[in-house]
N, C-alpha and C positions, 0 to 999 in steps of 0.2 A: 363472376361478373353479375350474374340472376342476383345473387344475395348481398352487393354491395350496391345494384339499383335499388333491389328493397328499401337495406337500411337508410340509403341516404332519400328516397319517399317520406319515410317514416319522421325523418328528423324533418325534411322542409313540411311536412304537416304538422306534427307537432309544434314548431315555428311560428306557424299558418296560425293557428288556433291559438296560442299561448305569449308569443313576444308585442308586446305594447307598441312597437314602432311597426309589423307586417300587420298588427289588427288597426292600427290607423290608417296605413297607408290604403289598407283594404275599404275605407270606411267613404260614405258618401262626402260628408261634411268635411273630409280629410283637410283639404285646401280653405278652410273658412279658419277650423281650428290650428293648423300651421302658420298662417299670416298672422295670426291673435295673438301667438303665444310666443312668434320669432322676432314680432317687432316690439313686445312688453319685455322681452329678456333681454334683449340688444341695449334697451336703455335704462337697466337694472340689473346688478350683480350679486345682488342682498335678497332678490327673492322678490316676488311681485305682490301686493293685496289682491286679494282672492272676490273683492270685490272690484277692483278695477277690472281684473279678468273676465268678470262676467259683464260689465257694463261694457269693454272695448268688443267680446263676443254678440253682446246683446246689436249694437251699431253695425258688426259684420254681417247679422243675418238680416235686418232690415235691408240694407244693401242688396244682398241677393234674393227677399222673397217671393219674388215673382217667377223666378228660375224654380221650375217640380224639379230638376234632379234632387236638389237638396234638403227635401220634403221638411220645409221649413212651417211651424205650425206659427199662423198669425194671427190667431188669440192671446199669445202670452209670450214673447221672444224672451223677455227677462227670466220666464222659470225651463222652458226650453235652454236658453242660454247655461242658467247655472247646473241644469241637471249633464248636459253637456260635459261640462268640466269635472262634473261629479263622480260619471262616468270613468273619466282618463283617470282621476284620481284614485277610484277604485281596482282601474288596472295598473297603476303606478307607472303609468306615462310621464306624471307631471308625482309629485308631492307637497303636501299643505302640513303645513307645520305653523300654529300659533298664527293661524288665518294668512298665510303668505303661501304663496305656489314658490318651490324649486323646480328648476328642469332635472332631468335625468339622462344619462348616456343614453336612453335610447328614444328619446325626440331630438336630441342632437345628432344622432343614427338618421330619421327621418328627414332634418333640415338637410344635410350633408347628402341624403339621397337626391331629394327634390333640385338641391339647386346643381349640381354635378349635371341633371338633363339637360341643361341649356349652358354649362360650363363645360364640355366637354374635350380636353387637352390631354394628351397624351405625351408623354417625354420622350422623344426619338432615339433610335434604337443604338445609337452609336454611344447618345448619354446614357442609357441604360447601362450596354457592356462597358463602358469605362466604369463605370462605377462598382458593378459587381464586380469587374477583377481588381479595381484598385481593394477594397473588401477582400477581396481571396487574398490576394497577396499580404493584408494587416494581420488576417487570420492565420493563415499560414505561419507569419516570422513569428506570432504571441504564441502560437503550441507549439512552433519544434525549441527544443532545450539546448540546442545544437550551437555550444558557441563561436563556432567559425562562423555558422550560415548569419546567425544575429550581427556579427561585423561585418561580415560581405552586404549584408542588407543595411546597416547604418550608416557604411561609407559608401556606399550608392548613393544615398541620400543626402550626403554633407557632398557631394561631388554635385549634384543637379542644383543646392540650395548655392552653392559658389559658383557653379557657371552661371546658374540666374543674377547671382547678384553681380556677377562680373558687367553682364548684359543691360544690368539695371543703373551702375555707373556709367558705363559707356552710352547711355541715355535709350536705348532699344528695350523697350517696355513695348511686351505683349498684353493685349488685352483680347478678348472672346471677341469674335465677331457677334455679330447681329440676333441670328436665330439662335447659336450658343447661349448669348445671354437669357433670352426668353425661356431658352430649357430649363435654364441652374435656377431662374427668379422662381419659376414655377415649381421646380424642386423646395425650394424653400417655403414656397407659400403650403402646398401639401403635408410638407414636415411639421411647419405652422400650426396647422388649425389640427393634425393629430395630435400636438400635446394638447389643445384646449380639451381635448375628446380622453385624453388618458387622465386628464384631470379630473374631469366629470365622473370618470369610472373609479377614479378613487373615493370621489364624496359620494358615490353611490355604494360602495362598499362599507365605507364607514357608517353610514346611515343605517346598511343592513346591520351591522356588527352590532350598533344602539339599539335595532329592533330587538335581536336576538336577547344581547346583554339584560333589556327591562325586560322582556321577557320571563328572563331567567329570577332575574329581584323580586316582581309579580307575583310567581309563582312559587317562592322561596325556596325552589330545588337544593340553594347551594349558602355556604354560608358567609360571610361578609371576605375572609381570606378568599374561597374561591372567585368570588366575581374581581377581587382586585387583581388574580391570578388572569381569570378570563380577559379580562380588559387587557392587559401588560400583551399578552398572546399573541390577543385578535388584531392591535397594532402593530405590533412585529409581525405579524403574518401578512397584514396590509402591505407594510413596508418590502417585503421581500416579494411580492411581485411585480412584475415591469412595469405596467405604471404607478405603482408605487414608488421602485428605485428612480422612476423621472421625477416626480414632485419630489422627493426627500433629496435629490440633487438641483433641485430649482432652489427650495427652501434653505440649503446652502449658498447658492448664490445671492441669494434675498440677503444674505448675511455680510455679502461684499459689494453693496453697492458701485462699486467703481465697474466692476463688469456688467452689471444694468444696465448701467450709464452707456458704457460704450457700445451693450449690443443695439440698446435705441438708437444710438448716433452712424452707426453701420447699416439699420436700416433705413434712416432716412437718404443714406446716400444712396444704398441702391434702389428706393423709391424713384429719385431724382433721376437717374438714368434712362435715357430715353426711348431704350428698351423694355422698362418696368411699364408704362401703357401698354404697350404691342401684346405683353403676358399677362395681365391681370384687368379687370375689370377695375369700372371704379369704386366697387363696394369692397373688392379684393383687396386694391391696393390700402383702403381704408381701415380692413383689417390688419393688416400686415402693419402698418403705420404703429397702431398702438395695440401691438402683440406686445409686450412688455407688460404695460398697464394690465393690458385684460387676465394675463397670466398672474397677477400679483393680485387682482381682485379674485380669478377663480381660487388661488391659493388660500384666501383668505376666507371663501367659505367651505375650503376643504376644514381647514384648522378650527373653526365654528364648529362645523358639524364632530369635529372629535371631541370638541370643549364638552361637547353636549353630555358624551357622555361621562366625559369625567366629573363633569356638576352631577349628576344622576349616580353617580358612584361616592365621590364625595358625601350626597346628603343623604344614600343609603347607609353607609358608614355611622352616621353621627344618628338616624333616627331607627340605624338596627342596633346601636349598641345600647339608648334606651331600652328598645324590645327586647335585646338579649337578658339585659338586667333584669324585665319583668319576665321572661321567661322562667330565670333562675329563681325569682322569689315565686314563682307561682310550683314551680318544683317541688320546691322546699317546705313549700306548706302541705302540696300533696302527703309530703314524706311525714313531716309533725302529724298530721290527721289520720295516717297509717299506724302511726306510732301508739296513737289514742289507742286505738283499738285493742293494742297486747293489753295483757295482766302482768302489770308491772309489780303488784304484791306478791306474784311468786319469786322463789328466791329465783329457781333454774331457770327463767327468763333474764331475768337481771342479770346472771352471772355467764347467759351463754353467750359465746365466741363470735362473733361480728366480722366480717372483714373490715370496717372502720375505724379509724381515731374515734378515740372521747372528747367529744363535743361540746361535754355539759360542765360547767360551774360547780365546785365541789361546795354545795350547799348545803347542809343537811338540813335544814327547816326546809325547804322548797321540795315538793316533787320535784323529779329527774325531768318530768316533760314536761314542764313548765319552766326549766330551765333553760330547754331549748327552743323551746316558738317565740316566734315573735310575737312582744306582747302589744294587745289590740285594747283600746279604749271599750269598758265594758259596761260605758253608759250611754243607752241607744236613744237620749233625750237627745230633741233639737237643739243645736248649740246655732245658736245667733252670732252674725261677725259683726266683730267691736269694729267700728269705723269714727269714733271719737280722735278728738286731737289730740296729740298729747306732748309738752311740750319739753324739749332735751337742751342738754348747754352743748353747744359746738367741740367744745374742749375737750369732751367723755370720748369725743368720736376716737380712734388710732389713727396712726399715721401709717396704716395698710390700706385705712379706708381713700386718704385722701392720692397715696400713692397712684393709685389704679386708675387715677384721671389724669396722671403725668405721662403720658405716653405721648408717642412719636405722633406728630397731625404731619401725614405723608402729604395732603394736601395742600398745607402751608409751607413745608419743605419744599415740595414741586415748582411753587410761584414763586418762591426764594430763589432754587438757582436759578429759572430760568431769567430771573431777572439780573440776578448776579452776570449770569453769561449774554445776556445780550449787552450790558454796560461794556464787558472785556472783551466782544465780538474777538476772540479765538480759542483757540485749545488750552484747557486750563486744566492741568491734574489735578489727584484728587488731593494732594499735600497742600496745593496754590489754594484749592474749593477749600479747604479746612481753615484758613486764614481768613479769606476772604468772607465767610461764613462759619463761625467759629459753631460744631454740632455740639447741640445739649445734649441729642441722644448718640454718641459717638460709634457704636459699633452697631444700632441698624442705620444711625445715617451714612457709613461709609457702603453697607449692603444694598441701601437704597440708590445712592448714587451709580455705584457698579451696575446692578441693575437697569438704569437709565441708559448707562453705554450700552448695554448687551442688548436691548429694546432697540435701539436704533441704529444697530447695527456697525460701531466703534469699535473698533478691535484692545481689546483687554488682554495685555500681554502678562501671561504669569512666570515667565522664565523672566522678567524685568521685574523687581522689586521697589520701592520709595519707602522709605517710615514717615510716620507722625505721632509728635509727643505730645499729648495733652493730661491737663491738669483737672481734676474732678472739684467736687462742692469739697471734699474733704483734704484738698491738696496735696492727694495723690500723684504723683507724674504714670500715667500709661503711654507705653510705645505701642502703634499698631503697625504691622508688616502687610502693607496692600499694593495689590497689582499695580502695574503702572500704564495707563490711559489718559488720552485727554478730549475731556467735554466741554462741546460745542456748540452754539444758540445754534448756528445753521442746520446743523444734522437732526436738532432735537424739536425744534418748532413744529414739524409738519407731524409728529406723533400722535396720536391719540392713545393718550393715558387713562383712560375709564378704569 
């Protein structure tokens, strides 16, 4: 018992000293900079200006400078103010990214502290034990393998679903009394605001994962494969913890709008009930009102902060395969200017055994090693760049040249259907979209369109097939075999296509 008070000493000090929301909450100023930062986040989900922060902090400490607890200095509140946040930001309370503040799991750790003091609700003990044994009993029938017990327990269950509904025709509809209700509201509301909190912990993980990942590019420990290895990993590893498996199950739902739909519309009902006052405050129930929303906004900057790194992966990619290129000609010349060095007029040099291919151009006027360096301009006069006009006929140009300005304008496509589809205000497959908009670029315009359902969330069935026959500039007939969907102005308008 001695050595399990120790350890756990040991951890609430190290806590004490090292976790960003126990060293704010330890802190004078704690309550100036929790109002600053709980009412700039509330009305922003994209990240606050870092100079707002310091001007909405600068007006908090004016407010209170006549109060010494908060040993507020009243020469300068603006550089007080900003070195303030400079502070959190350094202990990674808060995060500045491209001059915007994010919060972090653990100031939403400190908001959740603070306001629970004067929220203090407890779920009574009877809703508690129902719960954990309805739980035991789910857990129980999912591990035994036992297929008797799995039917004793399903036809339990089809016997209570039939006497309810019996109950339910014969017009005896039970509902929760009074205080029941206020337990289950407030069950809900707690369930609530820990997914905003398991979300948080996922953009706070991914953030680390982007630290770690440039990190690694920075300091070029690894080579362009491993960091796409590393990244592929560090997301699957995200994904595979608990709040990970809730957002990547949200983020399916995000994909079926119809159940959005309806959990908002089930909360406004039980908002409406007039037991949702009696259990929530009015900032609770305000919460809770548009928990959908807020969960779709924090999703969204879960899925930013992953973009992040994959643009930072991405551009290592294309400006390390440059460097890789100059690495290898910088090799290569090492190895030519080693070469200089032998006596290539002895025979037993020339004839000895290499582990290498022959390399060299069977010339016999030419040195061997000058055969293989690359050759370098070996006149070290200034050369002047010609910038004179000079004048060509259009016609010399290829029809390569002019090709390569024939591409798809995704942009002009985009204001195309959508135009198409608000004219046909309904679901229009993509064979209907081929008529009605005959594509120049045929197979990315059918990509591009697919695309536009799977963005807003249309279901593109591929066990359902459609063809489309089109005819080319050379009067070719192509058949394409594509999914079958249909796009719609109402689903696709509210998108943002950047």
């Amino acid at each position: 018992m001695e050595e399990s008070i120790k350890q756990r000493t040991e951890s609430y000090i190290s806590a004490r000293n090292q976790h960003p929301a126990w060293l704010l909450l330890a802190t004078r100023r704690a309550p100036l900079v929790l109002s600053c930062l709980k009412t700039l986040f509330e009305e922003s989900n994209d990240g606050i200006p870092l100079e707002e922060a310091i001007v909405q902090l600068t007006n908090i400490l004016m407010d209170h400078i006549n109060q010494e607890q908060y040993e507020i200095n009243q020469d300068n509140l603006p550089l007080q103010a900003s070195r303030e946040l400079r502070e959190w930001i350094k202990r990674r309370l808060i995060v500045e990214r491209d001059g915007r503040l994010f919060a972090t799991d653990a100031l939403e750790i400190s908001i959740t502290f603070v306001e629970t003091l004067d929220n203090r609700f407890m779920t009574s003990t009877a809703s508690r034990l129902s719960t954990v044994q309805r739980e035991i009993e789910n857990l129980e029938t999912h591990l035994n393998p036992n297929p008797a017990n799995r039917i004793s327990v399903l036809r339990r269950r089809i016997a209570d679903l039939e006497r309810e509904l019996q109950e339910a025709e014969a017009g005896h509809i039970e509902v929760l009394e009074p205080h029941q209700a206020i337990e289950h509201i407030r069950e809900v509301f707690n369930l609530a605001t820990s997914l905003r909190a398991d979300f948080r912990r996922v953009e706070d993980s991914w953030r680390e994962a982007d630290r770690v990942l440039r990190q690694s590019i920075i300091g070029e420990q690894y080579h362009r494969g491993e960091i796409v290895d590393r990244l592929l990993n560090d997301q699957e590893a995200l994904l595979n913890t608990p709040e990970g498996r809730v957002f990547d199950s949200f983020q399916q739902q995000l994909r079926q709008s119809a159940e959005l739909t309806a959990m908002s519309e089930r909360l406004r009902v039980i908002l409406s009930h007039p037991a949702a006052s009696d259990a929530l405050s009015r900032i609770q129930r305000h919460e809770l009102r548009w928990l959908v929303k807020r969960l779709v906004d924090e999703s969204q900057t879960v899925l930013q902060a992953r973009a992040r790194s994959e643009r930072d992966v991405r551009g290592f990619m294309k400006t390390g395969l440059a460097a890789e290129h100059h690495r290898v000609g910088h090799l290569l010349n090492e190895f030519f200017n080693l070469a200089l060095n032998l006596d290539w007029q002895r025979q037993a040099v020339r004839k000895k055994e290499v582990p290498l291919p022959a390399v060299g151009v069977a010339v016999g006027g030419i040195p061997i090693i000058e055969r293989l360096r690359f050759k370098e301009v070996d006149d070290e006069a200034e050369q002047t760049l010609d910038l004179s006009h000079h004048a060509a006929d259009l016609a010399q140009i290829g029809d390569d040249f002019w090709d390569a300005f024939n591409g798809l304008d995704r942009e002009a496509l985009l204001r195309q259907t959508l135009q198409v589809l608000a004219k046909e205000n309904r679901p229009v497959s993509l064979a209907e979209l081929a008529i009605l908009l005959p594509p120049v670029h045929d197979l990315e315009t059918f990509a591009f369109w697919i695309g536009m359902a799977k963005e807003a969330g249309i279901d593109v069935r591929d066990d359902q097939r459609e063809y489309v026959e089109l005819r080319d500039d050379e009067d070719h007939l192509w058949r394409f075999d594509l999914p079958t969907t249909g796009l719609e102005s109402k689903a696709l308008k509210d998108i943002d296509w950047e």
